[in-house]
C-alpha positions in Angstrom: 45.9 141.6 49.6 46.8 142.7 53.0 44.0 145.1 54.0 42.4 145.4 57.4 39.9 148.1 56.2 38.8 145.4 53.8 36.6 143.0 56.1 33.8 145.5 56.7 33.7 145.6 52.6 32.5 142.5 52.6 29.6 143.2 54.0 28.8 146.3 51.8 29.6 145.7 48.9 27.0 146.6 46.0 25.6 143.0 44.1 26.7 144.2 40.6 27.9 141.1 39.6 25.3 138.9 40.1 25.6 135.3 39.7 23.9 133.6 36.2 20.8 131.6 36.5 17.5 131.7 34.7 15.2 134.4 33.6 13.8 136.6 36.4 10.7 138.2 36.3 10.1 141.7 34.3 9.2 143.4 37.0 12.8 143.1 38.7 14.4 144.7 35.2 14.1 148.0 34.1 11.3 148.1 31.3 11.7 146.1 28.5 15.1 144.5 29.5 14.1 140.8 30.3 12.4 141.0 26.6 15.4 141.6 24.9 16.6 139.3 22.2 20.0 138.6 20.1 22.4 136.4 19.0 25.9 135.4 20.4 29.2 136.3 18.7 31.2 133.7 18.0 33.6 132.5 21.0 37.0 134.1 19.2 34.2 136.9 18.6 33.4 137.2 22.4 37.0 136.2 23.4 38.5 139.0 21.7 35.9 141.8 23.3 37.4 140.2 26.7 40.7 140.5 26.0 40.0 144.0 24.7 38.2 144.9 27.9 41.3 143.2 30.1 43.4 145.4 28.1 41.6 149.1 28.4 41.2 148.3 32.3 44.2 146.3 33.1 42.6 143.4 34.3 44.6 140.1 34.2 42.5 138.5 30.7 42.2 135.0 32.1 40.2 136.6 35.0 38.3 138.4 33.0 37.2 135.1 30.8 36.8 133.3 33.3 34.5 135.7 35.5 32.3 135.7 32.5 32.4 132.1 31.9 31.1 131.8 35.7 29.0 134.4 35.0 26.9 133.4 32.2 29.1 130.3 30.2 29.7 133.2 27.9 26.9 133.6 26.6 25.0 137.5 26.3 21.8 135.5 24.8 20.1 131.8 26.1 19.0 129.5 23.7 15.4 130.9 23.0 17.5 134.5 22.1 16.3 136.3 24.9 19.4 137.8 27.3 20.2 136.1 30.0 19.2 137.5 33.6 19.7 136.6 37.1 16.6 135.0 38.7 16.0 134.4 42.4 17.1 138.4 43.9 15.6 141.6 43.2 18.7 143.3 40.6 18.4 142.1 37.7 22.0 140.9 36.2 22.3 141.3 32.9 24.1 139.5 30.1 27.5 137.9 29.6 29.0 139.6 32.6 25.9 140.1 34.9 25.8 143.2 35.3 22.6 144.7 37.8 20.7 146.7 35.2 19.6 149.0 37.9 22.8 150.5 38.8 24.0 150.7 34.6 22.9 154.2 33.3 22.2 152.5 30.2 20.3 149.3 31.0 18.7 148.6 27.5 21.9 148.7 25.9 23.8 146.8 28.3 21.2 144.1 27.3 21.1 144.6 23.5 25.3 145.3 23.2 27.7 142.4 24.3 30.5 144.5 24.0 28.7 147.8 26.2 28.1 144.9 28.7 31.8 143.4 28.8 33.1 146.5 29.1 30.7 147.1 32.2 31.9 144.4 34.2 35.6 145.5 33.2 34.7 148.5 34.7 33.1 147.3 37.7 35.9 144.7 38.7 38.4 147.7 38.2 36.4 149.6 40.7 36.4 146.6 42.9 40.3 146.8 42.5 40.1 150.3 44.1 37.6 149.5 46.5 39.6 146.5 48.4 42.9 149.0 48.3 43.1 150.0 51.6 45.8 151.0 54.1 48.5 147.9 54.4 50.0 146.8 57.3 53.6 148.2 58.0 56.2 148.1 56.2 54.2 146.6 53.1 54.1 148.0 49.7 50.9 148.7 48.1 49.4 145.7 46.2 50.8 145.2 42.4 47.6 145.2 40.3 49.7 143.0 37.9 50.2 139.9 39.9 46.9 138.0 38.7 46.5 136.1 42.5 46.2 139.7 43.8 42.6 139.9 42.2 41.4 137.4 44.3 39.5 139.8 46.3 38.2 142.1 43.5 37.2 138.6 42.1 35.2 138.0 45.6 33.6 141.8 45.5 32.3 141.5 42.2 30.0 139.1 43.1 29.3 141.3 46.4 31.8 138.3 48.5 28.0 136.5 49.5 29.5 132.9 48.2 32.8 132.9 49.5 33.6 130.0 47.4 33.3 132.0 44.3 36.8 133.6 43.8 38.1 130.1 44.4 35.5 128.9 41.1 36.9 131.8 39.2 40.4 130.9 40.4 39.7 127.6 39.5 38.5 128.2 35.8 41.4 130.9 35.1 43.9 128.3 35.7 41.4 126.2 34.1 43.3 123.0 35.4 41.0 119.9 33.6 40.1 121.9 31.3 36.7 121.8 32.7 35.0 124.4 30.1 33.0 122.8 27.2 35.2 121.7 24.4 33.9 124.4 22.5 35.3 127.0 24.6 39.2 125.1 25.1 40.4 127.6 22.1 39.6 130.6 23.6 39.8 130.2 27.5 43.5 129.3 27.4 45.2 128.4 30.7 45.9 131.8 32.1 47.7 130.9 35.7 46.1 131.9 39.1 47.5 130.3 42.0 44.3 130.2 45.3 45.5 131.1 48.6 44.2 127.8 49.6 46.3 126.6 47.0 49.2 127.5 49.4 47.7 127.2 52.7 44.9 124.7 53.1 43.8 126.2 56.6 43.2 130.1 54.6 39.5 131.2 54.6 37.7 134.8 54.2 38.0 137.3 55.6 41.8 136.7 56.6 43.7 138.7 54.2 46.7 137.9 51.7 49.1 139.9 48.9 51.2 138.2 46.8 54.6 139.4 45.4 56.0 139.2 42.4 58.8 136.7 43.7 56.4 134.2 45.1 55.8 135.3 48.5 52.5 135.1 49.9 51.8 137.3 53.0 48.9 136.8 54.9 46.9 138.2 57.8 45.3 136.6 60.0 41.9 138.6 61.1 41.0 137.1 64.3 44.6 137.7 65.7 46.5 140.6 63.9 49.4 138.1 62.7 51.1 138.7 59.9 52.8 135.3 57.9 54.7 134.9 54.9 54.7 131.9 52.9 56.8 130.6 50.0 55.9 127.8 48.2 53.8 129.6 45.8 54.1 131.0 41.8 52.8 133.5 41.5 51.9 135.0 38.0 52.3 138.9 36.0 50.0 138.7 33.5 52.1 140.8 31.3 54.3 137.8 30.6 52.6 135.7 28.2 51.6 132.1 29.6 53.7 129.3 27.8 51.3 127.2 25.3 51.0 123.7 26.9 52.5 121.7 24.9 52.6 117.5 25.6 54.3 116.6 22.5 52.2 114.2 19.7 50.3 111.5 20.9 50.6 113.1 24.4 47.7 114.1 26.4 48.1 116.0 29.9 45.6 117.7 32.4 46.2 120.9 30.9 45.7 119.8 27.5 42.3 119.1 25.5 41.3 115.7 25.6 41.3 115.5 29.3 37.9 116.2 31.8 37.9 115.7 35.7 35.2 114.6 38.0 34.7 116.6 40.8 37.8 117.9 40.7 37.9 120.0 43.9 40.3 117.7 45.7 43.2 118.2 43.1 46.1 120.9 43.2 48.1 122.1 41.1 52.2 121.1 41.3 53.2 123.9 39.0 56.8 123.2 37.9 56.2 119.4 37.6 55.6 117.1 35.1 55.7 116.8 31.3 54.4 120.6 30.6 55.0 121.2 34.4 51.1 121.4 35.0 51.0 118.4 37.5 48.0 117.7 39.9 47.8 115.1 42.7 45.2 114.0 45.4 45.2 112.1 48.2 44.0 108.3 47.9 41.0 106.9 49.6 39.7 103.2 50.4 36.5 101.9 49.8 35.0 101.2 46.4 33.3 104.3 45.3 36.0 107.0 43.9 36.0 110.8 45.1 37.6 112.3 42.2 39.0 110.7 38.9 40.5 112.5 35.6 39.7 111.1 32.4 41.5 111.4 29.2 39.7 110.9 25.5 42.2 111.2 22.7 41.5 111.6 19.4 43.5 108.4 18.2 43.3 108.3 14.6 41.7 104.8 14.0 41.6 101.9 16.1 44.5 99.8 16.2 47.0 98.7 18.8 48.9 101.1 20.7 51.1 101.5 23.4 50.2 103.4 26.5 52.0 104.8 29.4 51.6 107.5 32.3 54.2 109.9 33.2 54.8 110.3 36.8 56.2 112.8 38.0 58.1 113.5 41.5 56.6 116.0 43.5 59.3 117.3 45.8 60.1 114.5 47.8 57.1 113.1 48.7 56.6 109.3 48.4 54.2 108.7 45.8 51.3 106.4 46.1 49.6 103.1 44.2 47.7 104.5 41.5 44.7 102.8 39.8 44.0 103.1 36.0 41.6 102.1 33.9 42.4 101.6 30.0 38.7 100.9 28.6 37.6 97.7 30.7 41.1 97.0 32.0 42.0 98.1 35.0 46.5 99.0 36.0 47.6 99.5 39.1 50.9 101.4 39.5 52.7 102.1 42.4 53.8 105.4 40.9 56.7 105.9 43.3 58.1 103.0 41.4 58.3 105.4 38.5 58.6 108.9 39.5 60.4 111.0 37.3 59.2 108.4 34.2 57.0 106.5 32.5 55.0 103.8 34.2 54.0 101.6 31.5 49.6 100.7 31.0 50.5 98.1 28.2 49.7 97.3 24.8 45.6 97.7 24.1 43.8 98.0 21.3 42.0 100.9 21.1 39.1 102.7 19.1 39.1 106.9 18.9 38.3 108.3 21.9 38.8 105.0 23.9 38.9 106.1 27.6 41.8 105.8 29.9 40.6 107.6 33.5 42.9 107.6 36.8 40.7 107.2 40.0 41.7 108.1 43.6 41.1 104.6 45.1 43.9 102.8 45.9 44.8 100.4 48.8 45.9 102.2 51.1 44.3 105.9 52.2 46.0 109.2 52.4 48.9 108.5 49.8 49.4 111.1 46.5 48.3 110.4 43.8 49.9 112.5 40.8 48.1 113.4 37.4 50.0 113.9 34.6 50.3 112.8 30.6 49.3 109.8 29.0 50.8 109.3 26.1 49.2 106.9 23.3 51.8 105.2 20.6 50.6 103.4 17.7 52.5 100.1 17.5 53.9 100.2 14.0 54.9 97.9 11.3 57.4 98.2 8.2 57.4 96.0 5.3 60.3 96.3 2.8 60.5 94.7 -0.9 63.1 94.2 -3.8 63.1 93.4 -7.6 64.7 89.5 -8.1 68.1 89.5 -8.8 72.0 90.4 -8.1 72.8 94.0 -9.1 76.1 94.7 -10.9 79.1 96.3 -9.3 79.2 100.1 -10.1 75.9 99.9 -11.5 72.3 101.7 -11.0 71.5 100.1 -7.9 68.5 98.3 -5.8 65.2 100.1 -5.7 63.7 98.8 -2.2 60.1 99.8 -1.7 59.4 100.5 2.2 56.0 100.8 3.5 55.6 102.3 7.0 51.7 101.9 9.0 49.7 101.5 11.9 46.8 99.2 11.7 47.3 98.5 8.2 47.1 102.3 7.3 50.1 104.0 5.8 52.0 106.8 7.5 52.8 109.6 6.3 55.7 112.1 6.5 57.6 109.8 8.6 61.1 109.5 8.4 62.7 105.8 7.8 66.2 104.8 8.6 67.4 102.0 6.0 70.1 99.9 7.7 73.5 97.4 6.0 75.2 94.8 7.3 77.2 92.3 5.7 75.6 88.5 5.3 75.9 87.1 8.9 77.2 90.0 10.6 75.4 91.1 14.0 75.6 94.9 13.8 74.0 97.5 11.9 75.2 100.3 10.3 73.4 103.2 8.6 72.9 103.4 5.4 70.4 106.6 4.2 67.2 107.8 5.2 64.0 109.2 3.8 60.8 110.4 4.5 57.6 108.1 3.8 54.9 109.7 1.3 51.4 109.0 0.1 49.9 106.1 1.8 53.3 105.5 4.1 55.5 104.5 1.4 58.8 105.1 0.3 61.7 104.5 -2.2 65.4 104.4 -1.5 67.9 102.8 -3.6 71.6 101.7 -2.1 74.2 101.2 -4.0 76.6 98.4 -2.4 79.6 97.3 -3.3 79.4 93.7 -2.1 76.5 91.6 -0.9 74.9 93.1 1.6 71.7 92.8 4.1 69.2 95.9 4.6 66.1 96.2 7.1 64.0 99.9 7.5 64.1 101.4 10.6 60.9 103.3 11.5 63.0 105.3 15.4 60.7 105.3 18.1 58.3 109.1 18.4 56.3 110.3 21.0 53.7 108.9 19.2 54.4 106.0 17.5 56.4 103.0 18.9 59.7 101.8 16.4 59.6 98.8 14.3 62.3 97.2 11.6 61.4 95.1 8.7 62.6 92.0 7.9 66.3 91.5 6.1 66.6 92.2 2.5 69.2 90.7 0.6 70.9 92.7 -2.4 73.6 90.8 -4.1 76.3 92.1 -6.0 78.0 90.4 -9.0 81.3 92.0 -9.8 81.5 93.9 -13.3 83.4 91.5 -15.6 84.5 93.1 -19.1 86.1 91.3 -22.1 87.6 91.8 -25.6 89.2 90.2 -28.4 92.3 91.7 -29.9 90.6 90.9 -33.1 87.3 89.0 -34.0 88.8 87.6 -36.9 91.8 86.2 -37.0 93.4 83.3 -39.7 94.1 79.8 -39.3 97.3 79.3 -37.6 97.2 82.8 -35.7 96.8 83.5 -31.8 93.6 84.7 -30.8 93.9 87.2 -27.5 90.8 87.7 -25.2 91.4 90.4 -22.7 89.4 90.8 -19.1 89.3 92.8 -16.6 87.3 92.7 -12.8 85.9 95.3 -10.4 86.2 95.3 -8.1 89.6 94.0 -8.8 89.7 90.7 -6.7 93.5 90.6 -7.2 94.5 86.8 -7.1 91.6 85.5 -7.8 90.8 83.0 -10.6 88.9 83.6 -13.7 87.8 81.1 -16.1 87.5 81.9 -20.1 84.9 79.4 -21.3 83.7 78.2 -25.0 80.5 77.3 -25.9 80.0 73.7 -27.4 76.5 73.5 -28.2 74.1 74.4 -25.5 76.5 73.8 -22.7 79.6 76.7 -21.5 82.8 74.8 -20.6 85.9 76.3 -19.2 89.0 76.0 -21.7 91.7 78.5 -19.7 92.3 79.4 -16.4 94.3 82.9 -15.1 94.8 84.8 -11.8 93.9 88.2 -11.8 96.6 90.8 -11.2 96.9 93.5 -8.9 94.7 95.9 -11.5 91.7 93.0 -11.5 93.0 92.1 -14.9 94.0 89.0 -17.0 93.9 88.0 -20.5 93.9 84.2 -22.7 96.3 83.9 -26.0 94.8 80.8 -28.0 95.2 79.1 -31.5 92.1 77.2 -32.7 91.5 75.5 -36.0 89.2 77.5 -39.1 85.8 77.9 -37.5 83.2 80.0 -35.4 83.8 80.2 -31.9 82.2 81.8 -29.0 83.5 82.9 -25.4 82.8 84.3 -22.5 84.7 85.5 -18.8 83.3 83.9 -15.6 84.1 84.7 -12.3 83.3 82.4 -9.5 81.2 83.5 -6.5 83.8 84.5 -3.4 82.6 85.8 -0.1 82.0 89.1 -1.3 80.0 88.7 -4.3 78.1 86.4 -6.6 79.1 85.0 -9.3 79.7 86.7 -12.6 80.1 86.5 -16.7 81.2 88.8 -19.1 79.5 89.6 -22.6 79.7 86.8 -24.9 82.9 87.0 -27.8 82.2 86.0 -31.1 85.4 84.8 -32.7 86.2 83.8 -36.5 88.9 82.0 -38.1 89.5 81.9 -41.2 
């Protein structure tokens, strides 16, 4: 906020937003307030009285939260139920939002109500709105109270602008950029945006002044001269427009995602716009063999197994990134990220347990290079297995059942979708053939119904979370559908006997043998060609007797080989 009348404020400012610490003395409290006791909403209890508060006084939420969170870690009550009050000054904070009892017109209640107190320090940060309003510079609109980076200095007078560093903490846990709340609170302190001055220009420090614009300008003044800059390589935020949901994808963990903690985390920024959820952060890299700074992620895999793991690295403008060093578990990666900005710079295949830790350090071998944090992404390496019944299936007929199982680690998957793949005996390509999704325990049924012999594998396509795999080939063959009759089934002595046939598919020109029985043994007695309808037919003469036939078909490159019913034929 551009405001010259604004540095003397600093210095007067009221303390009624007093930092949390422990219990201070009764005699610094209005009577009975240090001995009053309670219990804590819930967080989406205490969360929603925020966002209520942000609302009435509009007050950019994530502030809001996140002043309370530095405040008091949300809390109204400590552990032994008595409210929580500053200690180590003479005003007595109070409660979730630290409030100085001494200056609240209602001091027992804004112990003993949660929701009296949030609304206090609403209040109070409003006020502190109005208080660092003064007259701009030329030609400079009054600051819009809905850009959330304009707060920075009602954020600073709250806590009466003694720690200078505090905005910047607030700042810090509004954007929230490790997600460096307990995991308790990730659901309910969502990343709300809030871009630091320093954030922008490295060199700013209190009491030089700034106001940021809706298009992304920053303006600052410069106290000890009078100048006035602008500066442009900022995002700023309206907190009227809802803050996308980060959102990595499955099996993808980034720094603005649970699952992922920083260490001393003050040398990281922000590259807003980059990256997988374009929530990026880089450092600079240092030598040595102690780390400054590292972020560490912890996903929930679902059981250990083997998985594939892999960083995304993203470019930041042009800059030339530098040689990165991971660590999955015991193993330590080093990736010269330049190599694979704009991708994914693979960590290997590892197997892991749950929470198995994968952390990214700022040491590399050589100082003063960037160092970019972004997603890791965890893939189980899967497996699919793929069965079938014995035997040829008949042309036209119900099919092949083929049972598919899909898992990681020997446990199924479920609700996966398997691609089931043809090719002909000996061919090199694929083709597709159906698809389904895999049930209880991974597992799945689909059925083809092919017209020749024919080779099938499952498919399991590569996810974000789970790395493709094929089974093995399955070979379904086919045996054509051979029918025969006889013209009659009895016929007498010194008649012709007919036996009709017909093939499908119709293998025009193809042979087909009619054979007789003689004891245990089938022989072939006739031989015809198959016409352009797959058909063909035998005209005989046999003495008195009892004769049985039946129709083969010889095995071709298409199919198997195939026999008809057997024909039971009398003469008499």
């Amino acid at each position: 906020m551009l405001r010259k009348a604004l540095l003397t404020s600093f210095v007067t400012a009221a303390l009624l937003g007093a930092p949390a610490a422990a219990y201070a003395n009764a005699s610094d409290c209005p009577a009975g307030v240090a001995d009053t006791t309670g219990t804590n909403p819930t967080l989406a209890g205490i969360a929603g009285l925020l966002d209520a508060a942000a609302a009435t006084y509009d007050i950019p939420p994530a502030v809001l939260k996140a002043i309370a969170y530095r405040e008091s870690a949300w809390r109204q009550y400590g552990s032994d139920g008595k409210v929580v009050i500053s200690s180590g000054d003479d005003v007595c904070g109070v409660g979730i939002m630290q409030v100085t009892s001494t200056e609240d017109p209602d001091p027992a209640r804004l112990a003993s109500d949660i929701e009296y107190n949030i609304n206090a320090g609403a209040r109070i940060l409003a006020g502190k709105w109005t208080t660092a309003q003064a007259t701009p510079p030329d030609g400079y609109p009054p600051d819009d109270r809905h850009i959330t980076e304009n707060w920075y200095y009602p954020v600073c007078l709250y806590n009466g602008c003694g720690d200078v560093d505090y905005p910047e903490r607030v700042a810090e846990t509004a954007a929230d950029p490790f997600r460096r709340v307990p995991t308790s609170l990730k659901p309910y302190l969502p990343m709300g945006g809030f871009t630091k001055p320093t954030d922008v220009d490295p060199s700013y420090a209190l009491p030089n002044a700034f106001q940021a614009t809706p298009d992304g300008h920053f303006v600052f003044y410069n106290a000890s001269n009078g100048d006035i800059s602008q500066v442009v390589e900022a995002i700023t935020h309206d907190f009227r427009v809802a803050m996308p949901e980060v959102a990595y994808g499955a099996g993808t963990y980034g720094p603005d995602g649970p699952a992922v903690s920083c260490d001393t985390c003050g040398g990281w920024r922000l590259a807003e716009g980059a990256g997988v959820s374009g929530r990026a952060h880089w450092t600079k890299s240092i030598l040595g063999t102690t780390q400054g700074t590292r972020v560490t992620w912890l996903p929930p895999l679902p059981r250990t197994g083997p998985y594939r793991v892999s960083a995304y690295v993203p470019p930041i403008g042009s800059d030339t990134l530098g040689h990165a060093t991971y660590h999955v578990v015991s193993t330590q990666v080093n990736v010269d990220q330049n190599a694979y900005k704009g991708g994914w710079a693979p960590l290997g295949d590892r197997t892991l347990s749950p929470n198995a830790a994968v952390y990214l350090t700022d040491l590399s071998d050589l100082a003063d290079q960037k160092i970019v944090a972004d997603a890791v992404r965890f893939s189980m390496l899967t497996a699919v297995s793929m069965t079938a019944p014995a035997g040829a299936v008949t042309y036209g007929g119900s099919g092949k059942a083929l049972s598919i199982r899909l898992t990681h680690a020997g446990a199924g998957l479920t609700g996966r979708t398997v691609r089931l793949e043809r090719r002909a005996p000996g061919a090199a390509a694929w083709t597709f053939a159906a698809q389904g999704v895999t049930g209880a325990d991974g597992r799945l049924t689909l059925t083809p119904h092919p017209s020749a012999n024919t080779e099938y594998r499952a498919v399991y396509v590569t996810t974000s979370d789970a790395v493709g795999s094929a089974s093995g080939a399955v070979r379904v063959d086919v045996r054509p559908a051979v029918a025969a009759s006889l013209a009659r089934t009895t016929v007498p002595h010194g008649s012709s006997a007919t036996v009709s046939t017909s093939v499908a598919p119709a293998h025009a020109g193809q042979q087909v043998a009619l054979q007789r029985l003689y004891g245990s043994q089938w022989r072939g007695v006739l031989s015809r060609t198959l016409n352009a309808a797959g058909k063909a037919s035998y005209t005989f003469s046999l003495p008195a007797g009892t004769y049985k036939f039946r129709v083969y078909k010889a095995p071709d490159a298409d199919h198997v080989a195939a026999y008809s019913v057997v024909l039971t034929l009398r003469v008499t």
